[in-house]
N, C-alpha and C positions, 0 to 999 in steps of 0.2 A: 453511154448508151447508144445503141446500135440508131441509125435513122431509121431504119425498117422497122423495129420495134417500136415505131409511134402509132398509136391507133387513132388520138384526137387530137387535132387541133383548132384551136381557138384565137384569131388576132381580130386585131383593134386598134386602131390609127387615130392619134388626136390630132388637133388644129394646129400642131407646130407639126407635125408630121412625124410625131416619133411611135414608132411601134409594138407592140407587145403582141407579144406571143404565147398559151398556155397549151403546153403540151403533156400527154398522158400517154402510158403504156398500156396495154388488154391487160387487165390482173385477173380475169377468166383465166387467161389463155397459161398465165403464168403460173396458175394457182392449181389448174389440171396437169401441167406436166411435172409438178411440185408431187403431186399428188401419184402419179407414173414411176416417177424417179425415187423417191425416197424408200420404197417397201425392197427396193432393187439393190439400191445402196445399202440398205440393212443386211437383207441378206445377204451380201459381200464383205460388208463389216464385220456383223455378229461373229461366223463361225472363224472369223481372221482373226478378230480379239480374244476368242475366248482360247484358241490355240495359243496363243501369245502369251495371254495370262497361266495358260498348265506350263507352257517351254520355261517359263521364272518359278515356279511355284516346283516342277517333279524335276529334278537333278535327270533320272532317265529318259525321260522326253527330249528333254534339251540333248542331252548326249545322242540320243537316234537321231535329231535334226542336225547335230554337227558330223557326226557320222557320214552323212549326205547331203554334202555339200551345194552337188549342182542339182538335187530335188527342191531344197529349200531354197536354189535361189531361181528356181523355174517356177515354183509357188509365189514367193514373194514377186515376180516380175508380171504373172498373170493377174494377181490381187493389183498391182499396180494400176495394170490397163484398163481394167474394170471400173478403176477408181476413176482414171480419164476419162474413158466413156462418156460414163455417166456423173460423174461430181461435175464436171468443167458445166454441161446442161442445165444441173440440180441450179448451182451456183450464179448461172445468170439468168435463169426463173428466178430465181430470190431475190436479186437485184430487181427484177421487172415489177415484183409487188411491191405495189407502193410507190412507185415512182411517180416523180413530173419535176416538169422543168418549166420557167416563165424566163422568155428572153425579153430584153426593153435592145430596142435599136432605135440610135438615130443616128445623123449625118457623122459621126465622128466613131461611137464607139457601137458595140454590144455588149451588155450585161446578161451573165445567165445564172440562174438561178436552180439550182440543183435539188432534187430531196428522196430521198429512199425511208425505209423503214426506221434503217440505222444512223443516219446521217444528212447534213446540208452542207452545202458547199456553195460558193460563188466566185466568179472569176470575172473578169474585163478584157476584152481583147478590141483594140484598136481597130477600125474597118479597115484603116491601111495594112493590115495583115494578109488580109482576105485577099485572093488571086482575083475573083468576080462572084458573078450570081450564074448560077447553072439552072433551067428549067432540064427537065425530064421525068420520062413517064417511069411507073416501077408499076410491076405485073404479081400478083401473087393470087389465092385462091380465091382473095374475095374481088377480087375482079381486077384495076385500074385505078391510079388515082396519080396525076399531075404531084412534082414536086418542084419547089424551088429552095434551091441551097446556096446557102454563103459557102464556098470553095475554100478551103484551110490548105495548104500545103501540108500539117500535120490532118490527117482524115479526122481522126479522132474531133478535131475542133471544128470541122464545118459543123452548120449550123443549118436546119431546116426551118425556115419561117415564112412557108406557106405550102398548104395541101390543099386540094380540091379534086372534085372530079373530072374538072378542065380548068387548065390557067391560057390565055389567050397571049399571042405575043404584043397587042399592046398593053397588056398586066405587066410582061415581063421590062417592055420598055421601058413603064411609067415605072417600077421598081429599082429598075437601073438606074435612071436620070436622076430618081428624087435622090438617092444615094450612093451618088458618083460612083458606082460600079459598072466595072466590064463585064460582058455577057461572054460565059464559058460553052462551048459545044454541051450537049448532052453528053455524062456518064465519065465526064472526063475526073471527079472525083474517084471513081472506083480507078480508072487505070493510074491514077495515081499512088494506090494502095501498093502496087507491086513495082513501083522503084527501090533502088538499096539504100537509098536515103530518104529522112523524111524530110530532109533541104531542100530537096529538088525541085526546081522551077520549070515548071513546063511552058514552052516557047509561046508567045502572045499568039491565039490563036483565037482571040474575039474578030470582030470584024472591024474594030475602031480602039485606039490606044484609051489605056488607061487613062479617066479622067483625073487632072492634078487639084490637090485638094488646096484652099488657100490659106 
């Protein structure tokens, strides 16, 4: 799930200083373009399938669409695109309902805890994976809101575990030190998205070396 796609979150720090995190998607938001998207897909569907089903069913149908060759494959490539459109949308609205994720962090690892309509999943990734912690701001219609992220080399795996309206940089500080993380520039996860690897190690560009874990 996308980080932008989080609408809530909720942490909580106990007396050993380990973390947790409960995160949530808008399932408004998913559930009106669900509701956009599917009358649109049908109607691209319906009058595709039902063609489909006469071209098996009438010997002559079928023979006019072999007949014409490059019509039916200019038909079948427009029903394609349609499907891209709009299916690729439909399809992560659907993911969005129902979602949430709870991460547990502490000095060594992350846990995260995954769940959709359809499914649960959970995974462990070592903090020594993580490049650092990145604060930055993200901009969307409903105004503003500070972000800090664990930095993955693969995108997919940074990890959002804290949102507010403002995070201060000694938040950021105190986040860093309690768990030996280097502090990344802003945004330096997105430019990371458009390397040709997802190996790729971008050059130490905190302001102090990686702390060594003991």
């Amino acid at each position: 799930m996308r980080i932008s796609a989080v609408s809530q979150l909720i942490t909580s720090t106990d007396a050993c200083g380990k973390l947790t995190a409960q995160q949530r998607a808008c399932g408004v938001m998913a559930a009106a373009q669900m509701l956009l998207l599917l009358p649109i897909l049908v109607a691209v569907m319906l009058p595709s399938a039902m063609i489909a089903a006469n071209a098996f069913a009438e010997p002559a149908l079928r023979d006019r669409l072999a007949a014409a060759p490059m019509n039916t494959a200019g038909a079948l490539a427009g029903v394609s695109i349609w499907l891209l459109m709009f299916g690729i949308p439909a399809y992560r609205a659907l993911r969005r309902l129902g979602w949430s994720r709870s991460i547990e962090l502490d000095r060594h690892s992350a846990t995260v805890h995954d769940r959709t309509l359809f499914a649960r999943s959970t995974y462990n990734l070592p903090l020594t994976e993580f490049d650092g912690v990145s604060h930055h701001v993200r901009t969307n219609l409903s105004g503003m809101r500070h972000e800090l992220v664990l930095v993955h080399a693969d995108p997919r795996k940074s990890l959002l575990v804290m949102m507010a309206d403002a995070i201060s940089q000694d938040e950021t500080d105190e986040f860093a030190r309690r768990y030996m993380l280097a502090q990344l520039p802003p945004g330096v996860m997105f430019r990371a998205k458009f390397t040709p690897s997802l190996n790729f190690q971008w050059p130490n560009l905190a302001p102090y070396a990686k702390p060594q874990r003991a």
